[in-house]
C-alpha positions as CSV (number, residue, x, y, z in Angstrom):
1,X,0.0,0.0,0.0
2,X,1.1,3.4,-1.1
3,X,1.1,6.0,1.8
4,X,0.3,9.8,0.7
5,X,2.3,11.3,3.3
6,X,5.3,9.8,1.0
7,X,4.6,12.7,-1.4
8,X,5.5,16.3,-1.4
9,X,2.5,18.5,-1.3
10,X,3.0,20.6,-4.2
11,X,3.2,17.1,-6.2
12,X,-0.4,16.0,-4.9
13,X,-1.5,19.9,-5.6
14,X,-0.3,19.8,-9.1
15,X,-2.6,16.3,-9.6
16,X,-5.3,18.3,-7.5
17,X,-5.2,20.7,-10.0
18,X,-4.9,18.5,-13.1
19,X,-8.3,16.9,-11.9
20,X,-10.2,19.6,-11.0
21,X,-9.8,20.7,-14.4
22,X,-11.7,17.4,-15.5
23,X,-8.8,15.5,-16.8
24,X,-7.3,11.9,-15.7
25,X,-3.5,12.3,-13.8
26,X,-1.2,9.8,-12.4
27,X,2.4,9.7,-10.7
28,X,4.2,7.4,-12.8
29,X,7.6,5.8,-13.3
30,X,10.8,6.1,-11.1
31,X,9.3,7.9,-8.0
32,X,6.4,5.2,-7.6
33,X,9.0,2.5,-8.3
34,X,11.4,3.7,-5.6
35,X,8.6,4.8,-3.1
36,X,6.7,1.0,-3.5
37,X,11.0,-0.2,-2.8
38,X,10.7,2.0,0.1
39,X,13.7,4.1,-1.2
40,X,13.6,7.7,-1.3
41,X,12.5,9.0,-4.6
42,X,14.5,11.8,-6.0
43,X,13.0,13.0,-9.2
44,X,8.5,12.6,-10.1
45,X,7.3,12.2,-13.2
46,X,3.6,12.5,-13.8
47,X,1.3,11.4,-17.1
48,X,-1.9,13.0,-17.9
49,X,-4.7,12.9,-21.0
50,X,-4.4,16.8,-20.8
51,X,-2.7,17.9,-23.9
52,X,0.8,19.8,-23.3
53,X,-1.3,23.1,-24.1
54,X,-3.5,22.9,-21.8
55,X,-1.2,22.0,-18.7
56,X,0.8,24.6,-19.6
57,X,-2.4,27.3,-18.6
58,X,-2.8,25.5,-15.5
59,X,0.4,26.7,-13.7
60,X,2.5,29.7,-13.9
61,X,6.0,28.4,-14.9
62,X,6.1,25.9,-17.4
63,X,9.1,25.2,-19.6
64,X,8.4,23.2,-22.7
65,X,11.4,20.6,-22.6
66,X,10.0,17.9,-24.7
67,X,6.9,19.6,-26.5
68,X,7.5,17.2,-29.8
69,X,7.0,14.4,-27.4
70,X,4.1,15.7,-25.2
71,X,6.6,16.7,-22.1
72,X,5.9,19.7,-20.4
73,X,7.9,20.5,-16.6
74,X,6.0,22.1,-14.3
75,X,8.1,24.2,-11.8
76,X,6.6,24.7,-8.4
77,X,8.5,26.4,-5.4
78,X,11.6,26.0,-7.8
79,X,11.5,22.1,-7.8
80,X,10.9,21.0,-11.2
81,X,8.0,18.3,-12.2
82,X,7.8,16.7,-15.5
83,X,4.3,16.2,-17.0
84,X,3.7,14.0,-20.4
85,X,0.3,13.4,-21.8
86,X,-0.6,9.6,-22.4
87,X,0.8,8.8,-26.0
88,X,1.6,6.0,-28.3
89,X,4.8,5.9,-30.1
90,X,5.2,5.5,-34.1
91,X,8.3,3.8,-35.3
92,X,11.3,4.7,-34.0
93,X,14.5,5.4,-36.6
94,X,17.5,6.7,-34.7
95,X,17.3,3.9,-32.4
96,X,16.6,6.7,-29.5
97,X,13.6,8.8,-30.3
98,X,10.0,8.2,-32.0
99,X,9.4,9.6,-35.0
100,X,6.4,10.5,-33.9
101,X,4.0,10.2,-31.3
102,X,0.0,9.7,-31.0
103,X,-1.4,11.2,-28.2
104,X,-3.8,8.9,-26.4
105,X,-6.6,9.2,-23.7
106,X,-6.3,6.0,-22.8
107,X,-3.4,5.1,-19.3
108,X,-2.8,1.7,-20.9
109,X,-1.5,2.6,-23.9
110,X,0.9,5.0,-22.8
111,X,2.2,2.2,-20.0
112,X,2.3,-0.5,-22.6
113,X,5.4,2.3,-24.3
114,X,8.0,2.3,-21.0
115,X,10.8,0.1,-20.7
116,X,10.3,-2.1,-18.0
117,X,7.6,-3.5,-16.1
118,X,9.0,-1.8,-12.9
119,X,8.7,1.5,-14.3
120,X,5.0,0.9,-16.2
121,X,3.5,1.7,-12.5
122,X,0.9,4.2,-12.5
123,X,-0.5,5.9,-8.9
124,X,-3.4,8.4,-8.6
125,X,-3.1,10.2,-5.0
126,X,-6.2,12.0,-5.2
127,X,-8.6,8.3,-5.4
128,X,-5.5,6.0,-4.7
129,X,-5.7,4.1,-7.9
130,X,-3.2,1.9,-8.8
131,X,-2.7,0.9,-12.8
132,X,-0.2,-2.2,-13.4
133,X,-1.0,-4.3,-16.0
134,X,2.3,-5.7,-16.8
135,X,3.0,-7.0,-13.3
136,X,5.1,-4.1,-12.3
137,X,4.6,-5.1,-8.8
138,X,5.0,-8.5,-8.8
139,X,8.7,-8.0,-10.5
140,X,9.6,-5.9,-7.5
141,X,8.6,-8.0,-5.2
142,X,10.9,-11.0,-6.9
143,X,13.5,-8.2,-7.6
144,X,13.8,-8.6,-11.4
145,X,14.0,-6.1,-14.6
146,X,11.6,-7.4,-16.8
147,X,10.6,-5.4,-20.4
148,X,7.3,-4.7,-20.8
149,X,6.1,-6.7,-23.6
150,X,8.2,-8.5,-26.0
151,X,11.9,-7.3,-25.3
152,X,13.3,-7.4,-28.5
153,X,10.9,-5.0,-29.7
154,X,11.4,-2.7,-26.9
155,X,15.3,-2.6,-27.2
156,X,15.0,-2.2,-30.6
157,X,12.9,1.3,-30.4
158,X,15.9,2.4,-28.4
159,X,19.4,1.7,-28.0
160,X,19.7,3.4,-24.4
161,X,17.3,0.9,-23.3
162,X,19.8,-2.4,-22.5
163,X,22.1,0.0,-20.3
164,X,19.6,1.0,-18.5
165,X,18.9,-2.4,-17.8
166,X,22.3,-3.5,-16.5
167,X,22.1,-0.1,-14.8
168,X,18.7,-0.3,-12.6
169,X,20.0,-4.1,-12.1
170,X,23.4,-2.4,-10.3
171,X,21.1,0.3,-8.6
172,X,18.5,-1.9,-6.5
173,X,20.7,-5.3,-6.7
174,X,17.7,-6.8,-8.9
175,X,18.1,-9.8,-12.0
176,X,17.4,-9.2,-15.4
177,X,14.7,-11.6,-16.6
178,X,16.4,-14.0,-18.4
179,X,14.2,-13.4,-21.8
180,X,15.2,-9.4,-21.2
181,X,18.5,-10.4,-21.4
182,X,19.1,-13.1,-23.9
183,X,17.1,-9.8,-26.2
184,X,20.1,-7.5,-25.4
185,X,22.4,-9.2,-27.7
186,X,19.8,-9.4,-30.5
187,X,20.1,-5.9,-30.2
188,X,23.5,-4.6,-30.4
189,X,23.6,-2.6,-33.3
190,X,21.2,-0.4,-32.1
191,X,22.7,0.1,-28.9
192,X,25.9,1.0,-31.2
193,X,23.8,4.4,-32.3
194,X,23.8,5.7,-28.7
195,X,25.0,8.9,-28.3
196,X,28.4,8.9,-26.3
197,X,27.1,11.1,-23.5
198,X,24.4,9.2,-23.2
199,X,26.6,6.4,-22.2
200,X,28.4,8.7,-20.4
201,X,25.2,9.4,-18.2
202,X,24.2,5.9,-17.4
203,X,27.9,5.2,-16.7
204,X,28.2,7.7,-14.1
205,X,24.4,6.4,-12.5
206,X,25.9,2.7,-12.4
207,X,28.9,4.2,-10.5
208,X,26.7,5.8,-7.7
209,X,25.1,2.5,-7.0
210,X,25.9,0.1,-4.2
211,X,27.3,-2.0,-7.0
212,X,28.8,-1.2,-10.0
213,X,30.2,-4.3,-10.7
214,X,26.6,-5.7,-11.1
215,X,25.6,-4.0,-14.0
216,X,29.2,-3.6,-15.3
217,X,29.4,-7.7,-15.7
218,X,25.6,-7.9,-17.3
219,X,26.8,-5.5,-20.0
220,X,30.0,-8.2,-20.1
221,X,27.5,-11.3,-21.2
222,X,25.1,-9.2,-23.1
223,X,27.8,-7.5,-25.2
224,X,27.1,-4.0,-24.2
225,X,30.6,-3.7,-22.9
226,X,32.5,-4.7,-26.3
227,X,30.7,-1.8,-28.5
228,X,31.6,1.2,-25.0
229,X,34.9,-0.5,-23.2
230,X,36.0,-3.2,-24.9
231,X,39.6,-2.4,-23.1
232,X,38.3,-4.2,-20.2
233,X,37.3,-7.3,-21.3
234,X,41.0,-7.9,-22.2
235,X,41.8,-8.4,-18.4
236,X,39.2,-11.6,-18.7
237,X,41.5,-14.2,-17.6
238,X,44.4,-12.9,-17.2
239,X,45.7,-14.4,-14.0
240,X,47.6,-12.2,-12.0
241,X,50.4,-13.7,-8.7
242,X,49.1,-15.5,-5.9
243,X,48.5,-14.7,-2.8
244,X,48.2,-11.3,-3.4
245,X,45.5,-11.6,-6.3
246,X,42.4,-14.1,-5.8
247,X,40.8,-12.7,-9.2
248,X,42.2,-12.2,-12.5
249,X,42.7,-8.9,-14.1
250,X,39.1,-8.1,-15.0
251,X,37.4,-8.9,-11.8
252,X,39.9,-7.2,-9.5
253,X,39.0,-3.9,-11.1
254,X,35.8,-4.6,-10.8
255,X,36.2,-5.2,-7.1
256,X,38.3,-2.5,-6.7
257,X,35.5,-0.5,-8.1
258,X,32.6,-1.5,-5.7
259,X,34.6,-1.1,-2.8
260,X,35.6,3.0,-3.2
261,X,32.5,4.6,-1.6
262,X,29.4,5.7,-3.9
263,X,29.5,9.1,-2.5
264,X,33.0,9.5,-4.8
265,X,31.4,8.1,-8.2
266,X,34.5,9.2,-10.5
267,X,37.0,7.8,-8.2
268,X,35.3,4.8,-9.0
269,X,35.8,5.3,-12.4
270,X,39.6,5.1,-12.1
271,X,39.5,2.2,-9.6
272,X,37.2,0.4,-12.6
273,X,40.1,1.8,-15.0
274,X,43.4,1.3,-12.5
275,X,44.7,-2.1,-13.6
276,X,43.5,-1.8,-17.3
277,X,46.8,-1.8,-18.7
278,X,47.5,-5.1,-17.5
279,X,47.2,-7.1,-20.0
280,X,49.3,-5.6,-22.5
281,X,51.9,-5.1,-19.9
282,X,52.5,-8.8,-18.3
283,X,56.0,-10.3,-18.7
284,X,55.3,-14.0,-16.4
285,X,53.7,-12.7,-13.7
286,X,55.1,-8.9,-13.2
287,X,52.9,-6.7,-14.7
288,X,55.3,-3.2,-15.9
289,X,54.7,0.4,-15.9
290,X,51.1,-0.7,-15.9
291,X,50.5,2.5,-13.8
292,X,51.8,5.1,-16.3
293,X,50.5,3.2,-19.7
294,X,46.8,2.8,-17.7
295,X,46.8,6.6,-16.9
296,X,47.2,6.7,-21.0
297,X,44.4,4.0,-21.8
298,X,41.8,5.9,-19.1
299,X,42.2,9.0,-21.0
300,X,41.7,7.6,-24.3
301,X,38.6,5.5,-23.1
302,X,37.2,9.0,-20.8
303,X,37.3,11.3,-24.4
304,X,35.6,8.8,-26.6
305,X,33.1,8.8,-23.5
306,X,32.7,12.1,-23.5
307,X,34.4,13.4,-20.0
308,X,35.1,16.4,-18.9
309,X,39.0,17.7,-19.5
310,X,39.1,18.4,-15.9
311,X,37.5,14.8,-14.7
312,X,40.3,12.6,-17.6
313,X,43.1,14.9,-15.6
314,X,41.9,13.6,-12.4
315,X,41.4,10.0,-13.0
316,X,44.5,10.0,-15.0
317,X,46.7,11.3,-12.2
318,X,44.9,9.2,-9.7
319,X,45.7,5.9,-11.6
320,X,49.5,7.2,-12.4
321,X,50.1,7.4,-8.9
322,X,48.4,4.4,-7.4
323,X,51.2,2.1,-6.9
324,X,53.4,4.4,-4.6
325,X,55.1,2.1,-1.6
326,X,55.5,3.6,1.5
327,X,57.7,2.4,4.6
328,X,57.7,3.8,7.8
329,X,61.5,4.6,6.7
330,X,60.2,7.5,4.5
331,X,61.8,10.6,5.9
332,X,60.0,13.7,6.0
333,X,61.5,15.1,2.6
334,X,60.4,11.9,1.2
335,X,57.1,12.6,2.3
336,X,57.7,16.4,1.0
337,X,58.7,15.2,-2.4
338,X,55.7,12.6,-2.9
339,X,52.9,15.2,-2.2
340,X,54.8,17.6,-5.0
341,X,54.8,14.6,-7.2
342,X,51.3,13.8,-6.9
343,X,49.3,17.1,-6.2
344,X,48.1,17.9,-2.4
345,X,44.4,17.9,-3.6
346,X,45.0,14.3,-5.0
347,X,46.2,12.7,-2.2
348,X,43.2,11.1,-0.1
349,X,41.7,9.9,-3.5
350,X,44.7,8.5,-4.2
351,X,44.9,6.9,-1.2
352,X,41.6,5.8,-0.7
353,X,41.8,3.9,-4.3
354,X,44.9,2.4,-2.8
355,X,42.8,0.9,0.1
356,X,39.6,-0.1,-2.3
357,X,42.7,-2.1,-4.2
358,X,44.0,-3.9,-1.5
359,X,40.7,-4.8,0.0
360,X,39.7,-6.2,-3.6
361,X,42.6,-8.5,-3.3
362,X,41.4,-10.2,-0.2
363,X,43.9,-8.7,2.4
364,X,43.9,-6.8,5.5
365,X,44.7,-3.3,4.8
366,X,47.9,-2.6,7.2
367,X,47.2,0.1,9.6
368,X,50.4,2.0,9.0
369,X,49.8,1.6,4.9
370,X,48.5,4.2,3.6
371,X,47.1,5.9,6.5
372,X,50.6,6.1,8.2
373,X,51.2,8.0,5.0
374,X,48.1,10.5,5.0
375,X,48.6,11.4,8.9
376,X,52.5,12.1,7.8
377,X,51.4,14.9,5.4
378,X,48.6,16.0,7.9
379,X,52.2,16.7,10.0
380,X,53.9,18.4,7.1
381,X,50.6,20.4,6.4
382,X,50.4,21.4,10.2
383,X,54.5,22.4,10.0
384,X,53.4,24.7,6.4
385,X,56.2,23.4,5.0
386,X,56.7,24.5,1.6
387,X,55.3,22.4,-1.1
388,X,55.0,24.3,-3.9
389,X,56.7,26.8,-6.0
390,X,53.8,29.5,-4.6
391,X,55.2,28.6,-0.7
392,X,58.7,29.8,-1.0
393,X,59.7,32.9,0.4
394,X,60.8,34.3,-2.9
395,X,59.3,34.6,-6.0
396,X,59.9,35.0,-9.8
397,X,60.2,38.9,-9.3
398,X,63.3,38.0,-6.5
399,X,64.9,36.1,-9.1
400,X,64.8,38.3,-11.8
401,X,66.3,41.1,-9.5
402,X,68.8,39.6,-8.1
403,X,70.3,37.9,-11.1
404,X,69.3,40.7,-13.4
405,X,67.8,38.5,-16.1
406,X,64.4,39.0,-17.9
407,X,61.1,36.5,-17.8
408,X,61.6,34.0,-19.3
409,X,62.1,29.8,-18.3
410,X,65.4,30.2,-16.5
411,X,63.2,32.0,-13.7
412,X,61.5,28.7,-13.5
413,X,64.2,26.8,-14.2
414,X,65.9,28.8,-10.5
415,X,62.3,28.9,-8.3
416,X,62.5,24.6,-8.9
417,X,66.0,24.6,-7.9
418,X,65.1,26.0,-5.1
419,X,62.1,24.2,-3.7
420,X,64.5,21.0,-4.1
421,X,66.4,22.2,-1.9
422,X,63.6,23.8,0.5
423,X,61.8,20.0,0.4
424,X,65.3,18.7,2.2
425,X,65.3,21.3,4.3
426,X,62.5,23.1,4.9
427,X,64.4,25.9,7.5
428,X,65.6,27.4,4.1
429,X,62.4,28.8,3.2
430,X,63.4,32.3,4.3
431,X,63.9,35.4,1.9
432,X,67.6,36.1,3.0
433,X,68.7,32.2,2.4
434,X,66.6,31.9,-0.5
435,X,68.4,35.0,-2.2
436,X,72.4,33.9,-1.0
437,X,71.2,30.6,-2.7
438,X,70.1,31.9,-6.0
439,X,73.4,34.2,-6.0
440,X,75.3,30.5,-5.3
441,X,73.4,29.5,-8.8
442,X,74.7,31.7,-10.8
């Protein structure tokens, strides 16, 4: 049984108001589906036999965001509401969109369209109608994604559709029905018109659930993963030294993944992506410069993919530097030089993926490795010891004066000299030994 006091009030007042006017309105999809789960929903969609028009003069800010296909979103108290009117879809030719669609009167129709059976739920607040005629319910309750209707037909209309599939299996830990999911495969070359940004988006939803590696494997056996990352599935097999690894290749970065937290989704992308290089780097059972030619693979994968510039910098950095190995030896300049070499604001991600890696291999995670390391540079952060070229006492303007040069790369070439030396010994970071030692470099 649905309870009412799940919804917000200006959701129930926008169907209030949609009836009053003497037309039908249900909350429908991925808010009734996570409320009947008993998750919190974080986005409602609604469906109504009011033409877009004629929702639009029922409220005062309406933007039309998918007016061709009957979408309207209703903003109310700045929260944003989507309303569609009940529609049937013509044939569908870019393997994402309709070319057209029907609008209907009729709630059945415009269910019998969605995806999956899970999402073909329909709720009425006002007289607490529920509409399921595909079983939506039923497939919750023995946690499977099911297609509504005949599967190959559905992932046919749309490419995005099989991803979504893996996806919503990684997101509430669910099977896909086994007819869904011998379809997927049937279906490839449509899935191969997908934008890559779509991808991109359904990626980054599988990486904020509890786990990835779920709907990451699914798109494994249903071939979804050759046509976006085929890169991984070259680290099927490839067995890697015992006892240190219990999986091969392609499993351990799947591990690796799932066990970064959620809350850090693209760190989880480069624990996915950390090992990829693997494969094209084993000699026996040593596995070299893995690190450096992974950072290289990531970046190569992340632009086809769409990233950001600023997200392939991060994960590329954060996979470069995974394998550092720190002793209890490590002197403080040690500890100095590593947080130069790897960036300050990198560090707990790095070290955190470093964890997540070790914990995928089935071992205890020693206490003083790595977090003997991170509460060492909480000690050289407390001691502000200089870290960067922007710490030291001088600065390009000192070294132009003192050795009377002009701008130019030697005044770069003199402020590194000297944070080399300030990392060994921090007590020269003052502006009278800084300047008798770029007189000594002359």
């Amino acid at each position: 049984m649905i309870n009412n006091k799940s919804f917000p009030r200006d959701l129930i007042n926008i169907v209030r108001t949609i009836k009053k006017s003497g037309f039908k309105c249900y909350i429908v999809g991925g808010g009734i589906r996570d409320l009947m789960l008993k998750l919190k929903p974080k986005v409602w969609d609604l469906t109504t036999d009011a033409a877009p028009n004629q929702v639009s003069r029922l409220f005062k800010k309406v933007i039309p965001t998918g007016i061709k296909y009957g979408t309207v979103t209703v903003i109310v108290n700045k929260m944003p509401y989507e309303i569609t009117t009940f529609r049937s879809d013509e044939r569908y030719v870019d393997g994402r969109h309709p070319s057209s669609v029907t609008f209907s009167k009729d709630i059945n129709k415009d269910l019998s369209r969605r995806d999956f059976t899970i999402n073909a739920i329909a709720y009425d607040p006002i007289t607490k109608e529920l509409v399921d005629i595909f079983g939506g319910k039923k497939d919750l309750k023995a946690k499977l994604i099911r297609a509504v209707g005949n599967p190959v037909e559905r992932f046919m209309e749309d490419g995005l559709r099989p991803i979504r599939a893996c996806r919503f299996a990684a997101k509430l830990n669910f099977k896909i029905e086994k007819k869904t999911l011998d379809a997927i495969p049937k279906c490839l070359k449509v899935a191969k018109k997908v934008s890559p940004e779509r991808v991109h988006d359904e990626l980054m939803r599988m990486l904020a659930s509890d786990r990835p590696s779920i709907g990451i494997d699914l798109m494994r056996k249903s071939g979804l993963l050759s046509i976006y990352i085929p890169e991984l599935l070259k680290g099927v097999g490839v067995k890697q030294p015992k006892p240190f690894h219990k999986d091969d290749v392609y499993w351990h970065d799947l591990y690796t993944c799932d066990a970064v937290t959620k809350e850090k989704p693209i760190l989880r992308l480069a624990a996915l992506f950390h090992d990829i290089a693997k494969p094209q780097c084993k000699v026996g059972y040593t596995f070299y410069d893995h690190e450096t030619k992974g950072a290289d693979m990531a970046q190569k994968i992340m632009r086809r993919l769409k990233f950001s510039n600023a997200h392939i910098e991060y994960i590329a950095n954060v996979i470069r530097h995974h394998m550092f190995n720190y002793s209890r030896e490590w002197s403080d300049s040690a500890i100095r030089r590593f947080i130069k070499r790897v960036g300050l604001n990198y560090t707990d991600d790095i070290f955190d993926l470093r964890i997540a890696d070790i914990k995928a291999m089935g071992r205890r995670v020693e206490p003083g490795h790595p977090r003997g390391l991170r509460n060492r540079i909480k000690k050289v952060i407390r001691e502000q010891d200089a870290l960067h070229i922007r710490d030291l006492a001088v600065n390009g303007n000192d070294v132009m004066k003192t050795l009377n040069i002009k701008p130019g790369p030697e005044v770069g070439e003199v402020l590194n000299k000297l944070l080399d030396k300030v990392l060994d010994k921090p007590e020269l970071n003052t502006k009278l030994k800084l300047i008798d030692l770029i007189q000594k470099l002359k």
